[in-house]
matplotlib code that plots the C-alpha trace (Angstrom):
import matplotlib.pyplot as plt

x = [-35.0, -38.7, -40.7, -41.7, -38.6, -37.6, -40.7, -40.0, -41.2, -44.5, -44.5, -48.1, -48.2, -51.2, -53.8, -56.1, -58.6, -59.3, -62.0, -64.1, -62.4, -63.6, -63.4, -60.5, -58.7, -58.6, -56.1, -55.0, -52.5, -54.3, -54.8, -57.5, -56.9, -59.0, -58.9, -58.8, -61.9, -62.3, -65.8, -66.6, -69.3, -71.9, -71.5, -72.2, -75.4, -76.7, -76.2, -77.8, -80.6, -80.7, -80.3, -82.4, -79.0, -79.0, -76.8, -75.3, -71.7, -72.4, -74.4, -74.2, -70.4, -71.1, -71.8, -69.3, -66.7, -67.8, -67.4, -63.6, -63.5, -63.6, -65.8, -67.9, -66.8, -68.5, -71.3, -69.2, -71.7, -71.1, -67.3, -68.4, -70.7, -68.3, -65.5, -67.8, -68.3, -64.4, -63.9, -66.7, -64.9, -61.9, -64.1, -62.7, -66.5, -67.9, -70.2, -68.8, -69.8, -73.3, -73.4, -71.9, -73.1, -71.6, -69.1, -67.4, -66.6, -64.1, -64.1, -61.0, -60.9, -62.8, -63.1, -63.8, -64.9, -61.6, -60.2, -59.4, -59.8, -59.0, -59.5, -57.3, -59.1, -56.7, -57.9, -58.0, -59.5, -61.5, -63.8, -65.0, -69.0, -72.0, -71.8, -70.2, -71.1, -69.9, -67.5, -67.1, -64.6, -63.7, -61.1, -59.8, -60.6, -58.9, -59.6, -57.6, -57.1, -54.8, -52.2, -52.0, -53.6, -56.6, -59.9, -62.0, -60.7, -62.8, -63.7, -66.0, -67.2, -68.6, -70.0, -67.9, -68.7, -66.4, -65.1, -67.4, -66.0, -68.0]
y = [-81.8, -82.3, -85.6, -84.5, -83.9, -87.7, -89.4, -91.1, -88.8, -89.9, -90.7, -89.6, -86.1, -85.5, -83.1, -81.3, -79.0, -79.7, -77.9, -79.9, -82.7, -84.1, -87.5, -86.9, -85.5, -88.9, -91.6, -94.9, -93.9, -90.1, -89.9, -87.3, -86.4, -85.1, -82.4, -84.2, -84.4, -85.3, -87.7, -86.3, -87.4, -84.8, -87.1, -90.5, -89.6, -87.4, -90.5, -93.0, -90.5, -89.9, -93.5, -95.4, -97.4, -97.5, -100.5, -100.5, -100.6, -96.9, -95.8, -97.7, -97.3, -100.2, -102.9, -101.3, -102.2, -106.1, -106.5, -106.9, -103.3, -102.7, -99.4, -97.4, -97.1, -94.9, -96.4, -97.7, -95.8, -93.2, -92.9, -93.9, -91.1, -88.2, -89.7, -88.8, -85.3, -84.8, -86.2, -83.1, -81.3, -81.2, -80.2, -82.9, -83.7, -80.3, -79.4, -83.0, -85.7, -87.2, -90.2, -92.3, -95.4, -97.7, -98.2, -100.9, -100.7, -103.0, -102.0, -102.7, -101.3, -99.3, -95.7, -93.8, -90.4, -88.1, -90.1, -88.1, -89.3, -88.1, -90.2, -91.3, -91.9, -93.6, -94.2, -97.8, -97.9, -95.5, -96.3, -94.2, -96.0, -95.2, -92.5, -90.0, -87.3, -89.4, -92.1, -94.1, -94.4, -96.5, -95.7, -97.7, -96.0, -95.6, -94.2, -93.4, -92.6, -90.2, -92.8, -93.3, -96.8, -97.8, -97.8, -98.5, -99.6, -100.3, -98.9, -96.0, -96.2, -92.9, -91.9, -88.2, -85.9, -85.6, -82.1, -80.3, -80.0, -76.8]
z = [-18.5, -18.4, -18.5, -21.9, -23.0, -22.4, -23.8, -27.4, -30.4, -31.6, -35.2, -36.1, -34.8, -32.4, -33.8, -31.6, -31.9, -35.7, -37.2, -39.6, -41.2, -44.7, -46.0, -47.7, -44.6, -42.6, -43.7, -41.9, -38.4, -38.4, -34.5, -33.2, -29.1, -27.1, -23.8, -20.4, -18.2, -14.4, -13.7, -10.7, -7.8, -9.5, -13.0, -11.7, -9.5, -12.6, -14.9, -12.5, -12.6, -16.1, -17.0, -14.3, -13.4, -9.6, -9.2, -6.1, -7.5, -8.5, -5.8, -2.7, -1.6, 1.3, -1.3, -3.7, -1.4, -1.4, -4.9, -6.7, -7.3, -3.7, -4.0, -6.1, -9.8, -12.9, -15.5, -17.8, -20.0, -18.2, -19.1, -23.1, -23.5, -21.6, -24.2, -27.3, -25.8, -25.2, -28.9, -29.9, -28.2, -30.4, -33.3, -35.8, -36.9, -36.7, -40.1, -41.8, -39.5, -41.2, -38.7, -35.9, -36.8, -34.6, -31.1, -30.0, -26.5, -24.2, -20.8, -18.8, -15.9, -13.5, -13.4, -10.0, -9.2, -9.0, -12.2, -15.4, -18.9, -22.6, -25.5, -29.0, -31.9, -34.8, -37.8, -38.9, -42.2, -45.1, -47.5, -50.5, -49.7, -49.1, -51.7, -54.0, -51.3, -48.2, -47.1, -44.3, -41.7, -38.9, -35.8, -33.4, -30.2, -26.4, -23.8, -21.1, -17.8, -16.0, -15.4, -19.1, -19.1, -21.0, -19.4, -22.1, -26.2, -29.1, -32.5, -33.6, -37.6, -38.8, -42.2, -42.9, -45.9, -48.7, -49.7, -52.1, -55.6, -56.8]

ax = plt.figure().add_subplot(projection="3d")
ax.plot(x, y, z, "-o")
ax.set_aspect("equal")
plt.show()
Protein backbone atom coordinates (compact mmCIF):
# COMPACT_ATOMS: atom_id res chain seq x y z
CA UNK A 1 0.00 0.00 0.00
CA UNK A 2 1.27 3.43 -1.01
CA UNK A 3 1.28 6.68 1.06
CA UNK A 4 -1.44 7.75 -1.20
CA UNK A 5 -3.29 5.10 -0.76
CA UNK A 6 -3.58 5.81 3.19
CA UNK A 7 -4.21 9.64 3.02
CA UNK A 8 -8.00 10.57 3.84
CA UNK A 9 -10.17 11.23 0.52
CA UNK A 10 -10.42 14.89 -0.08
CA UNK A 11 -13.90 15.99 -0.36
CA UNK A 12 -13.41 18.75 -2.98
CA UNK A 13 -11.75 16.97 -5.74
CA UNK A 14 -8.43 18.73 -6.82
CA UNK A 15 -8.62 20.20 -10.33
CA UNK A 16 -5.60 20.86 -12.30
CA UNK A 17 -4.69 21.98 -15.41
CA UNK A 18 -8.16 23.82 -16.03
CA UNK A 19 -8.46 25.67 -19.08
CA UNK A 20 -10.40 28.89 -18.79
CA UNK A 21 -12.77 29.06 -16.06
CA UNK A 22 -15.93 31.51 -16.25
CA UNK A 23 -17.58 33.17 -13.53
CA UNK A 24 -20.01 30.79 -13.35
CA UNK A 25 -17.51 27.84 -13.07
CA UNK A 26 -16.17 28.89 -9.51
CA UNK A 27 -18.35 28.25 -6.45
CA UNK A 28 -17.40 28.41 -2.61
CA UNK A 29 -14.84 25.05 -1.61
CA UNK A 30 -13.73 24.79 -5.65
CA UNK A 31 -9.86 24.32 -5.01
CA UNK A 32 -7.41 25.20 -8.04
CA UNK A 33 -3.69 23.32 -7.54
CA UNK A 34 -0.93 24.10 -8.97
CA UNK A 35 2.49 22.02 -10.39
CA UNK A 36 5.40 21.99 -7.88
CA UNK A 37 8.45 24.30 -8.34
CA UNK A 38 11.99 24.27 -6.76
CA UNK A 39 13.41 28.14 -5.86
CA UNK A 40 16.71 27.56 -6.61
CA UNK A 41 20.09 29.74 -6.02
CA UNK A 42 19.71 31.16 -9.78
CA UNK A 43 16.00 32.63 -8.50
CA UNK A 44 16.99 34.48 -5.44
CA UNK A 45 20.17 36.34 -6.97
CA UNK A 46 17.91 37.20 -10.22
CA UNK A 47 15.22 38.62 -7.87
CA UNK A 48 17.62 40.68 -5.78
CA UNK A 49 18.75 41.94 -9.11
CA UNK A 50 15.57 42.57 -10.54
CA UNK A 51 14.11 44.07 -7.50
CA UNK A 52 17.10 46.12 -5.97
CA UNK A 53 16.60 43.93 -2.54
CA UNK A 54 20.14 43.12 -1.46
CA UNK A 55 19.37 42.54 2.08
CA UNK A 56 21.83 40.51 3.52
CA UNK A 57 19.39 37.79 4.74
CA UNK A 58 19.10 36.92 0.87
CA UNK A 59 22.43 37.56 -0.13
CA UNK A 60 25.04 37.58 2.39
CA UNK A 61 24.90 33.87 3.90
CA UNK A 62 27.50 35.18 6.88
CA UNK A 63 24.88 37.52 8.29
CA UNK A 64 22.02 35.20 7.31
CA UNK A 65 23.26 32.93 9.73
CA UNK A 66 23.15 35.61 12.70
CA UNK A 67 19.59 36.24 12.33
CA UNK A 68 16.72 33.50 13.74
CA UNK A 69 16.60 31.97 10.42
CA UNK A 70 20.05 30.97 10.77
CA UNK A 71 20.98 31.40 6.91
CA UNK A 72 19.89 32.79 3.79
CA UNK A 73 16.12 32.52 3.02
CA UNK A 74 14.02 33.62 -0.39
CA UNK A 75 12.32 37.33 -0.89
CA UNK A 76 9.26 36.59 0.42
CA UNK A 77 8.24 38.37 -2.78
CA UNK A 78 10.13 36.20 -4.35
CA UNK A 79 8.11 33.04 -3.33
CA UNK A 80 4.61 35.34 -3.92
CA UNK A 81 5.29 36.11 -7.38
CA UNK A 82 6.70 32.29 -8.45
CA UNK A 83 3.24 31.11 -6.74
CA UNK A 84 1.14 33.36 -9.26
CA UNK A 85 3.19 31.93 -12.11
CA UNK A 86 2.56 28.18 -10.89
CA UNK A 87 -1.27 29.22 -10.41
CA UNK A 88 -0.85 30.44 -14.50
CA UNK A 89 0.42 27.70 -14.97
CA UNK A 90 -2.63 25.55 -14.39
CA UNK A 91 -4.51 27.58 -16.93
CA UNK A 92 -7.62 28.22 -14.62
CA UNK A 93 -7.62 32.14 -15.73
CA UNK A 94 -6.46 31.71 -19.28
CA UNK A 95 -8.81 33.97 -21.86
CA UNK A 96 -11.35 34.82 -18.57
CA UNK A 97 -9.26 36.38 -16.02
CA UNK A 98 -9.99 40.47 -16.52
CA UNK A 99 -8.02 41.39 -13.29
CA UNK A 100 -6.08 40.48 -10.07
CA UNK A 101 -7.00 43.14 -8.12
CA UNK A 102 -5.72 42.44 -4.89
CA UNK A 103 -3.33 39.70 -2.59
CA UNK A 104 -3.17 39.25 0.73
CA UNK A 105 -0.08 37.67 1.85
CA UNK A 106 0.99 36.05 5.50
CA UNK A 107 4.28 34.86 5.46
CA UNK A 108 5.07 32.02 7.89
CA UNK A 109 8.01 30.70 7.43
CA UNK A 110 11.11 30.92 5.56
CA UNK A 111 11.77 29.43 2.38
CA UNK A 112 15.45 28.47 1.26
CA UNK A 113 17.02 27.67 -2.02
CA UNK A 114 16.47 23.68 -2.63
CA UNK A 115 12.78 24.15 -1.15
CA UNK A 116 9.75 23.22 -3.39
CA UNK A 117 6.41 24.88 -3.40
CA UNK A 118 2.90 24.50 -5.11
CA UNK A 119 0.03 26.54 -4.25
CA UNK A 120 -4.07 25.94 -3.32
CA UNK A 121 -6.31 28.37 -4.28
CA UNK A 122 -10.05 27.72 -2.56
CA UNK A 123 -12.53 29.71 -3.36
CA UNK A 124 -14.05 31.66 -0.49
CA UNK A 125 -16.74 33.72 -1.91
CA UNK A 126 -18.45 34.96 -5.56
CA UNK A 127 -20.14 37.86 -6.40
CA UNK A 128 -22.24 38.63 -9.46
CA UNK A 129 -20.53 42.70 -9.35
CA UNK A 130 -18.87 44.76 -11.02
CA UNK A 131 -20.99 43.93 -14.03
CA UNK A 132 -23.34 41.99 -16.16
CA UNK A 133 -20.18 40.89 -18.23
CA UNK A 134 -17.88 40.12 -15.10
CA UNK A 135 -17.99 39.04 -11.44
CA UNK A 136 -15.82 39.00 -8.76
CA UNK A 137 -14.15 36.44 -6.88
CA UNK A 138 -12.03 36.00 -3.96
CA UNK A 139 -9.89 32.68 -2.73
CA UNK A 140 -8.36 31.96 0.14
CA UNK A 141 -4.87 31.23 -0.81
CA UNK A 142 -1.76 28.65 0.52
CA UNK A 143 1.16 28.09 -0.34
CA UNK A 144 3.12 25.41 0.43
CA UNK A 145 6.20 23.89 0.84
CA UNK A 146 7.45 20.36 0.13
CA UNK A 147 6.85 19.13 3.60
CA UNK A 148 3.21 20.05 3.21
CA UNK A 149 3.22 23.03 5.61
CA UNK A 150 2.30 26.51 4.76
CA UNK A 151 4.81 29.04 3.89
CA UNK A 152 2.90 31.74 2.92
CA UNK A 153 -1.57 32.03 3.37
CA UNK A 154 -3.71 34.77 2.31
CA UNK A 155 -6.37 35.69 -0.15
CA UNK A 156 -6.38 36.56 -3.87
CA UNK A 157 -9.77 38.60 -5.21
CA UNK A 158 -10.00 38.52 -9.02
CA UNK A 159 -12.60 40.00 -11.35
CA UNK A 160 -13.45 36.67 -13.93
CA UNK A 161 -15.67 36.99 -17.07
CA UNK A 162 -18.91 35.44 -17.17
CA UNK A 163 -19.78 32.97 -19.98
CA UNK A 164 -21.10 34.67 -23.11
CA UNK A 165 -24.83 34.05 -23.73
CA UNK A 166 -24.85 34.59 -27.66
Amino acid sequence: MSAEDTQPADPQPTQRHLTGLWFEDLHPGFSIHSPRRTITEADIVAFAGLSGDFNPLHVDETAARRTIFRGRIAHGLLVQSVASGLVNQTGAFHGTLTALTEMRIRYLSPVRAGDTISVILTVKSVDPQPSVKRGRVEFDARVTNQHGESVIEGGWTIISKRRPTH
